[in-house]
C-alpha positions as CSV (number, residue, x, y, z in Angstrom):
1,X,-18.8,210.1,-96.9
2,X,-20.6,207.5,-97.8
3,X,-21.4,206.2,-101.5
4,X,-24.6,204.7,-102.7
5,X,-23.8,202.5,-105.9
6,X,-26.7,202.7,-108.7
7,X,-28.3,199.8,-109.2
8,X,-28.6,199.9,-112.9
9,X,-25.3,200.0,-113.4
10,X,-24.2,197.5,-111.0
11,X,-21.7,194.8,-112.7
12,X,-23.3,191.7,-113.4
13,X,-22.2,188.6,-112.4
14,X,-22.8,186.8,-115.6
15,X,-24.6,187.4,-119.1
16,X,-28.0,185.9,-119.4
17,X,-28.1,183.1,-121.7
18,X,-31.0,184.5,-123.8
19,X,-27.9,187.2,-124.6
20,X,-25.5,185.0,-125.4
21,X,-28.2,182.8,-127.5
22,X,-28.8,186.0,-129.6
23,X,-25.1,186.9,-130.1
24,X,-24.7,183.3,-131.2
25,X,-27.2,183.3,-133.5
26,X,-26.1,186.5,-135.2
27,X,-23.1,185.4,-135.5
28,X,-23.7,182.1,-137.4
29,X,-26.9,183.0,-139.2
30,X,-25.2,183.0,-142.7
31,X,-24.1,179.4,-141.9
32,X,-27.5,178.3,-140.6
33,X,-29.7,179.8,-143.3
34,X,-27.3,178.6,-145.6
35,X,-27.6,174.9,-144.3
36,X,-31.5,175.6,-143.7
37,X,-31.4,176.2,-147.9
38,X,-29.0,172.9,-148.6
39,X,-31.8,171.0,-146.6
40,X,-34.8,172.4,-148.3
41,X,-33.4,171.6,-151.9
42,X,-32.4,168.0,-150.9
43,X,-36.1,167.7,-149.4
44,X,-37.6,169.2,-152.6
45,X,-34.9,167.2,-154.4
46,X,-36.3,163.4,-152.8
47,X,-39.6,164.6,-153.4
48,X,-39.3,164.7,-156.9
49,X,-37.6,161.8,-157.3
50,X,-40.3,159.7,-155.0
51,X,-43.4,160.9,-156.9
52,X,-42.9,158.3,-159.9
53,X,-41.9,155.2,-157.9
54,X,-45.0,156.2,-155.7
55,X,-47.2,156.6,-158.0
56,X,-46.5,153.1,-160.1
57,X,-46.5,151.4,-156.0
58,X,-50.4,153.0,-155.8
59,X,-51.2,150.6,-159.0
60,X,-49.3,147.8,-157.7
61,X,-51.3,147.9,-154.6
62,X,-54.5,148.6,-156.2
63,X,-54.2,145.4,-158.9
64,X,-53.0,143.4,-155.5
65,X,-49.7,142.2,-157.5
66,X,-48.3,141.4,-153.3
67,X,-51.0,138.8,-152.9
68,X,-51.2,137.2,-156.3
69,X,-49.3,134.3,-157.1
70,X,-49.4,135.1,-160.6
71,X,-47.7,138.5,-162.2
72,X,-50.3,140.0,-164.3
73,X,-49.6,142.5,-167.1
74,X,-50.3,145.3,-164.5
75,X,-48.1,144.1,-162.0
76,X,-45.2,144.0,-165.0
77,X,-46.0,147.2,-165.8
78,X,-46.0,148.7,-162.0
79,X,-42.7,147.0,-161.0
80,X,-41.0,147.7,-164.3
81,X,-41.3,151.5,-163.9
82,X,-40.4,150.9,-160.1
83,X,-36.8,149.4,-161.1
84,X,-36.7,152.2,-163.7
85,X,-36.1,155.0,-160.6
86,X,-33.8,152.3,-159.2
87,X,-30.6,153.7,-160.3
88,X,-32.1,157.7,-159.7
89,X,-32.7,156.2,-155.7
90,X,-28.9,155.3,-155.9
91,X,-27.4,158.6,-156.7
92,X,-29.6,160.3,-154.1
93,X,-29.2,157.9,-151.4
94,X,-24.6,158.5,-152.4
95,X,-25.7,162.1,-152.2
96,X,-27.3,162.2,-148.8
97,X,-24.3,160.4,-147.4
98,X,-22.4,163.9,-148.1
99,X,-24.4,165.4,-145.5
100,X,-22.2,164.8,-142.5
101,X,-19.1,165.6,-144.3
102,X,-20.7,169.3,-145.1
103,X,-21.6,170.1,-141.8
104,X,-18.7,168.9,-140.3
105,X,-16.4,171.4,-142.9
106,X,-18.7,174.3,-142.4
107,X,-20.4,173.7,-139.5
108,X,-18.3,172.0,-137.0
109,X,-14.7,173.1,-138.4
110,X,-14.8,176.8,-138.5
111,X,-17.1,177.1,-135.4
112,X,-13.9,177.3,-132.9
113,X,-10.9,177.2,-134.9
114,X,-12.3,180.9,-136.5
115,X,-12.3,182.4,-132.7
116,X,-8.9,180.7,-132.3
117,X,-7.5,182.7,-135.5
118,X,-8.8,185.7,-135.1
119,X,-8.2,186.3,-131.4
120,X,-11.7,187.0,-130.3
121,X,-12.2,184.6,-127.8
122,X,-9.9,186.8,-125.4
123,X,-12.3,189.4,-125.2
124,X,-15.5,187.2,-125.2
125,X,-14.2,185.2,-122.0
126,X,-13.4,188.3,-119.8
127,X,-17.1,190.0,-120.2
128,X,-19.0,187.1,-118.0
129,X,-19.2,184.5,-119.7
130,X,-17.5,181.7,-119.0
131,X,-16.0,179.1,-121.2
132,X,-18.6,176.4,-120.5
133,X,-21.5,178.9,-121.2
134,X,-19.9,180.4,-124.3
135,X,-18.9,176.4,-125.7
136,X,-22.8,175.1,-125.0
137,X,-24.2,177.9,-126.1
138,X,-22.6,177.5,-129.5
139,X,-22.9,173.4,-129.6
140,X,-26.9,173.5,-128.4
141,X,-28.3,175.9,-130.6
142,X,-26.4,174.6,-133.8
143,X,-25.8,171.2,-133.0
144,X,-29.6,171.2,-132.1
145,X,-31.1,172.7,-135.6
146,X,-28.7,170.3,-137.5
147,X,-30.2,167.0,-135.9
148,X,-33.9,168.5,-136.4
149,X,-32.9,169.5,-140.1
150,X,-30.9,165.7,-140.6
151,X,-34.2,163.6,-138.8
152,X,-36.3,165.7,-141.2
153,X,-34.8,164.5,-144.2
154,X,-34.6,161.4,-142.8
155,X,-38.1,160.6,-142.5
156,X,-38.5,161.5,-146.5
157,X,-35.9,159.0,-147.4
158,X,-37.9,156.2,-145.6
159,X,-41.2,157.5,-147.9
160,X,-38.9,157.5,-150.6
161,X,-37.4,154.3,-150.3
162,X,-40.7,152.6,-149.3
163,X,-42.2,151.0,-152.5
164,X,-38.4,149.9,-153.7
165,X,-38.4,147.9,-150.8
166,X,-41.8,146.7,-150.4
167,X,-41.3,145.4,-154.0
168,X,-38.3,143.4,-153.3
169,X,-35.9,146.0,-155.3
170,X,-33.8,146.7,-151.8
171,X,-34.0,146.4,-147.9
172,X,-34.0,149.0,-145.1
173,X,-31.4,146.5,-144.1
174,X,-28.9,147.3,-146.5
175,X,-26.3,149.9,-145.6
176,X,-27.0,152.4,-148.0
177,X,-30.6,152.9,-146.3
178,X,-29.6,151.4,-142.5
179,X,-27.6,154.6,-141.9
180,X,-30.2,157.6,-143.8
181,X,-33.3,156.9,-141.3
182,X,-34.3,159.8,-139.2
183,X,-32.6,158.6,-135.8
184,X,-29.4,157.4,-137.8
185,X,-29.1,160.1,-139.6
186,X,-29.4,162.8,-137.1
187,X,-26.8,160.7,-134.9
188,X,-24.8,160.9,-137.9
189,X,-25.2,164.6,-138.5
190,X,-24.5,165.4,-134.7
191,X,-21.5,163.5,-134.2
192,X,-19.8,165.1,-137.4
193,X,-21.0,168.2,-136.4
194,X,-19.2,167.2,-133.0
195,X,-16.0,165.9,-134.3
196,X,-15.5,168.8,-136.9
197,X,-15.6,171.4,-133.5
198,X,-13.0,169.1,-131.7
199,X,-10.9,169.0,-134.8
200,X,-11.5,172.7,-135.0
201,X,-10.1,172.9,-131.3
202,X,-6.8,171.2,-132.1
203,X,-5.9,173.1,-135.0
204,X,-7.3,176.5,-134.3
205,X,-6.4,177.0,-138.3
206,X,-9.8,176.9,-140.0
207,X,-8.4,175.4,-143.2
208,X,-6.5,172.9,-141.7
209,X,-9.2,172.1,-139.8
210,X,-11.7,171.9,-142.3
211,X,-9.5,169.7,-144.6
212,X,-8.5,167.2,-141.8
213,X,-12.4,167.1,-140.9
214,X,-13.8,166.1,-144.3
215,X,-11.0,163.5,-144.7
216,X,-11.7,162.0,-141.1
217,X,-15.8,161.7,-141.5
218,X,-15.3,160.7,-145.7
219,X,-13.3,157.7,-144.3
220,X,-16.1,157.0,-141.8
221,X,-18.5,157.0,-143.8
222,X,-17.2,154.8,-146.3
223,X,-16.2,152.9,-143.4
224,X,-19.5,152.1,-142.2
225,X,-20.7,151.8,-145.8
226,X,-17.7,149.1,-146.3
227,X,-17.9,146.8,-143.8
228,X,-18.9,148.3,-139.9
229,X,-22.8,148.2,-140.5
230,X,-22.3,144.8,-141.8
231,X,-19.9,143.7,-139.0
232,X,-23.3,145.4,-136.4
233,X,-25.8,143.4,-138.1
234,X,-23.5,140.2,-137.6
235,X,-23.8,140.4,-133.7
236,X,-26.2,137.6,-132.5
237,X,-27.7,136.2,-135.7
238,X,-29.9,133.3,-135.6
239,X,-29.7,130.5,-137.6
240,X,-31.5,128.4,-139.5
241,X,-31.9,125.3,-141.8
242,X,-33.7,125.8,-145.2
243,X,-35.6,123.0,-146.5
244,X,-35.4,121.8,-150.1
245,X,-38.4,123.1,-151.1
246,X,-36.9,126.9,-149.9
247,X,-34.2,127.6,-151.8
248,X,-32.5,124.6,-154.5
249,X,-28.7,126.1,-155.6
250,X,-26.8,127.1,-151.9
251,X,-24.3,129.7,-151.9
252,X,-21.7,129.8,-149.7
253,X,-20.1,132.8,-147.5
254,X,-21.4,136.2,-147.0
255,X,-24.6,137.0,-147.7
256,X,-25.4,140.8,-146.5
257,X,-28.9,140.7,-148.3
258,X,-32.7,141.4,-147.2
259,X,-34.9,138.0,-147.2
260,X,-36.8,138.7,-150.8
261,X,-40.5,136.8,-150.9
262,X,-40.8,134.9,-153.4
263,X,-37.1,135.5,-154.3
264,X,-34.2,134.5,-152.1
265,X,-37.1,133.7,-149.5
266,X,-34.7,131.6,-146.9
267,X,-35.1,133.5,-144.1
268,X,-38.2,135.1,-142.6
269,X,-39.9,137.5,-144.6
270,X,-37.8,141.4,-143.6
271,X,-35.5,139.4,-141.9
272,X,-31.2,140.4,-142.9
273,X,-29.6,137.5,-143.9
274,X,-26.0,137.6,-143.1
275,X,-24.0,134.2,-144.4
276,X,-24.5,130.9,-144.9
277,X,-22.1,127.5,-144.7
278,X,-22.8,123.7,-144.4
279,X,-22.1,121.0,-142.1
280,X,-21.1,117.8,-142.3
281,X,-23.1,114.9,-141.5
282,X,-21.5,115.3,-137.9
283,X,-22.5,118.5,-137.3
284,X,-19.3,120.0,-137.9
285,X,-18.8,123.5,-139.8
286,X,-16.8,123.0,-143.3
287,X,-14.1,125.1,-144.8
288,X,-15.0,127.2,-147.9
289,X,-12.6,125.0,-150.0
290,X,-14.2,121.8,-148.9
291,X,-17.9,123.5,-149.5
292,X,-17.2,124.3,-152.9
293,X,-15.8,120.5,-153.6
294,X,-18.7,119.0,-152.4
295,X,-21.1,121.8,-154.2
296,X,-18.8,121.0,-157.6
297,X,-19.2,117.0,-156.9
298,X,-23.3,117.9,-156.4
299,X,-23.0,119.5,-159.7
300,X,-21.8,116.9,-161.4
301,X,-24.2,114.3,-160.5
302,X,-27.5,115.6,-161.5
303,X,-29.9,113.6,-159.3
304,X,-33.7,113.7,-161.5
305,X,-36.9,113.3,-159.5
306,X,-40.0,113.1,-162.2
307,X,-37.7,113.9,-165.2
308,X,-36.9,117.2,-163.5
309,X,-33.3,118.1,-162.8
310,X,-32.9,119.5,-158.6
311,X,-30.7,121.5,-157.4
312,X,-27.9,121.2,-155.0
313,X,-29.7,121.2,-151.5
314,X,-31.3,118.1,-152.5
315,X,-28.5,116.3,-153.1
316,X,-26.7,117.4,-149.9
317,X,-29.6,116.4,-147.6
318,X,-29.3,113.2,-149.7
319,X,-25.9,112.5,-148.7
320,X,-27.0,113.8,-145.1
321,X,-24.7,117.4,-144.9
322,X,-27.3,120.6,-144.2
323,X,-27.4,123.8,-145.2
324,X,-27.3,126.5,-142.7
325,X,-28.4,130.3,-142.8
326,X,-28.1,133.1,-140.1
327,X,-30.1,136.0,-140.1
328,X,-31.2,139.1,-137.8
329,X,-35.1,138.6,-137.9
330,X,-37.2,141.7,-138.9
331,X,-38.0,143.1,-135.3
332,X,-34.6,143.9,-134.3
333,X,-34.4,146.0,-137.1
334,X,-34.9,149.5,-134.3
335,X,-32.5,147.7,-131.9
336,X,-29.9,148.1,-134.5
337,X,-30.7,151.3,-135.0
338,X,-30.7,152.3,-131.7
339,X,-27.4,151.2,-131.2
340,X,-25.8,153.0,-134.0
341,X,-27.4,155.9,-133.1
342,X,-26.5,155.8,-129.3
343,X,-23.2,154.8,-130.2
344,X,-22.5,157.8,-132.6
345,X,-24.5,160.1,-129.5
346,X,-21.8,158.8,-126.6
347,X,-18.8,159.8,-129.1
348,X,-20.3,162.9,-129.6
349,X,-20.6,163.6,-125.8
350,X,-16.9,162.1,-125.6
351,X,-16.4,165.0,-128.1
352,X,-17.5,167.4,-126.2
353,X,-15.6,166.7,-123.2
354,X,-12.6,166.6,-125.5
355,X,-12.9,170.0,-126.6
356,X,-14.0,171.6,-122.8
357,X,-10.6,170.3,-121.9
358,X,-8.6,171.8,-124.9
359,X,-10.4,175.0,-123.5
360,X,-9.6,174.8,-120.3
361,X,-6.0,174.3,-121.3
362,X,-5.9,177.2,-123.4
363,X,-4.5,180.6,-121.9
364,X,-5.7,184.1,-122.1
365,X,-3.6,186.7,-123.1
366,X,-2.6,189.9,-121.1
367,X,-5.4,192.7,-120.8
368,X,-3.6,195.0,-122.7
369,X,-3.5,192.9,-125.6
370,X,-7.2,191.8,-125.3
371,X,-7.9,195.9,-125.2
372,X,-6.5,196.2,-128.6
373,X,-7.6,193.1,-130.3
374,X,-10.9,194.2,-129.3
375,X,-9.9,198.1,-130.5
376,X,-8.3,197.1,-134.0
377,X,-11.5,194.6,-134.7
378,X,-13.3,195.8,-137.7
379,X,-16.6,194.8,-136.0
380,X,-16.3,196.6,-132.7
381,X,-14.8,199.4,-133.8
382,X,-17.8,201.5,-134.8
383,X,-19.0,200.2,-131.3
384,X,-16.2,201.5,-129.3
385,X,-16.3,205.1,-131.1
386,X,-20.5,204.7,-130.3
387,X,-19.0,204.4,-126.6
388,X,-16.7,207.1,-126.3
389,X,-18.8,209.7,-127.4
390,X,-21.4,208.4,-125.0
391,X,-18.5,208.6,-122.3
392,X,-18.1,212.5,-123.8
393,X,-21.0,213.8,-123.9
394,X,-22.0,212.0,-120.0
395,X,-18.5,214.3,-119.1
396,X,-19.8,217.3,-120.6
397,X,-22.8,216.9,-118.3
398,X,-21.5,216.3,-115.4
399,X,-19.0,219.7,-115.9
400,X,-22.5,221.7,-116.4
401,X,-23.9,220.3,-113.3
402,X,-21.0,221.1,-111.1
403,X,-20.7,224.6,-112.6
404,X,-24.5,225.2,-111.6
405,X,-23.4,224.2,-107.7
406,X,-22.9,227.5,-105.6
407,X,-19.5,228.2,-103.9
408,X,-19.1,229.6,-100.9
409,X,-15.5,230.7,-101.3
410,X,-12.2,229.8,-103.0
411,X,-8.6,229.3,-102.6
């Protein structure tokens, strides 16, 4: 005899990923609308606090206080109620920095260490679909609306941070800005996203692993606040010599400031200066102790040109040492960015790989235990009795069509 199988209810060999794209997205809805509301109230939250600051940099443009070499009672007026929002900008600049550590406690963390505890990842990887399918599944759809929802709010912290730094108040340079633009901050967003799965992976605790992910991205970020976006912007400065008529009392070290017209104007205007020293009158680089004996020594001889005390650059060229500055000049300023950013993009990808292979290591259990996890689960369990009366009442058919079949004799 032969059997014809039924199409329609052949076995697949896999579950289509528009399937698995829906389950995913049913399953972490809560967490995405909820992070879809966090992002809206920081947006409307930067907007208010750029309308003031904007609106006094519309008068400063329109009384042309960046051209005039003279600060008219206007341009007093515009810039005084710029600084005013100055300390505002800094709270929400420290708030934004938060970002990364919430998504990767209730994003990234519970994402795989949740499936972990509860045992349902038994049951998902024996109905076709694999464990690379179900892992990219989960880390494209979420992963990809955090770095839309991060670059979004990114570009409103460059329109709110614009007239601060067109006024000389602060510098895109500066890393409380360098790390919040839309590339940097989506990098940001992705890789702690990235690190809180992998983290999530190891401990397959979701407390643990939400505790051990905030602690590892907050010491990251302060990190990169302290001293790594500094040590980036070092690589490959220029340098320069300032003339006397640039800048008249030197200071000696690190600098980590933007170039300020009209201000601290010794390097090109947007340039990031990084730290200055002087040389002796061979060339050579002096210590800090010796720079600071010679700077005390030009202190105490006040040289007087027309009855008008100088400062102490004059007097060095005089007694032929120079001043030296380095800087990064204003149009590297996306080259750094792109390296942060493509740096924090390979470690996420490194990430990913990381957690594959904890997958890959990771055993299923025995059938019969995946049959009654999946039994005793709340959530399938008005599914499976859905099923079985399904399975009943296709039984009860089947008896009513055989009875209906004529015999031709028994037993």
């Amino acid at each position: 005899m032969h059997v014809v199988a039924n199409p329609r209810i052949a076995p697949h060999n896999g579950v289509a990923f528009r399937h698995i794209s829906r389950v995913t997205f049913l399953q972490h809805k809560t967490a995405l609308f909820t992070f879809g509301a966090i992002f809206g109230i920081f947006a409307i939250a930067l907007y208010l606090v750029g309308s003031s600051p904007h609106s006094a940099y519309s008068l400063y443009v329109q009384n042309r206080c960046a051209t005039l070499p003279i600060h008219t009672v206007n341009c007093v007026n515009a810039e005084s109620r710029i600084s005013a929002d100055a300390g505002t900008l800094n709270i929400a600049l420290i708030a934004l920095r938060g970002i990364p550590i919430i998504i990767a406690m209730f994003l990234g963390a519970p994402l795989l260490s949740r499936e972990f505890e509860s045992g349902t990842y038994h049951f998902v990887w024996t109905q076709g679909v694999g464990r690379v399918r179900w892992l990219m599944t989960k880390l494209i759809l979420i992963a990809g609306g955090v770095a839309i929802g991060s670059c979004l709010l990114g570009f409103i912290v460059v329109w709110l941070t614009a007239p601060f730094n067109s006024v000389g108040y602060s510098s895109h340079w500066q890393p409380g800005q360098f790390d919040l633009t839309p590339i940097n901050l989506a990098a940001w967003a992705l890789f702690s996203f990235m690190l809180g799965v992998f983290v999530g992976a190891i401990w397959r605790q979701t407390l643990q692993a939400i505790a051990t992910s905030a602690a590892l991205i907050g010491a990251l970020i302060v990190a990169s606040f302290v001293w790594m976006d500094n040590w980036i912007l070092s690589i490959g400065a220029m340098a320069l010599q300032p003339g006397a008529n640039q800048v008249r009392d030197v200071i000696i070290g690190s600098l980590n400031t933007g170039a300020i017209p009209g201000g601290n104007a010794v390097g090109p205007p947007g340039s990031w200066l990084v730290r200055s020293w002087i040389a002796g009158p061979g060339g050579s680089v002096l210590s800090s102790q010796t720079s600071q004996s010679i700077l005390a020594q030009a202190d105490s001889v006040k040289l007087t040109v027309a009855n008008e005390n100088v400062g102490q650059l004059p007097w060095l060229i005089a007694h032929h040492y120079s001043y030296w500055v380095s800087f990064q000049p204003a149009t590297r300023y996306w080259g750094f960015q792109s390296i942060e950013s493509g740096t924090l993009v390979i470690a996420s990808l490194v990430l990913v790989a990381a957690t594959y292979y904890l997958l890959r290591q990771r055993k299923l259990a025995p059938a019969a235990i995946i049959r009654e996890v999946f039994h005793s689960s709340p959530l399938r369990r008005d599914r499976v009795g859905l099923s079985h009366k399904l399975s009943a009442n296709r039984d009860r058919s089947r008896l009513a069509d055989l009875r209906k079949i004529p015999t031709t004799g028994g037993i």
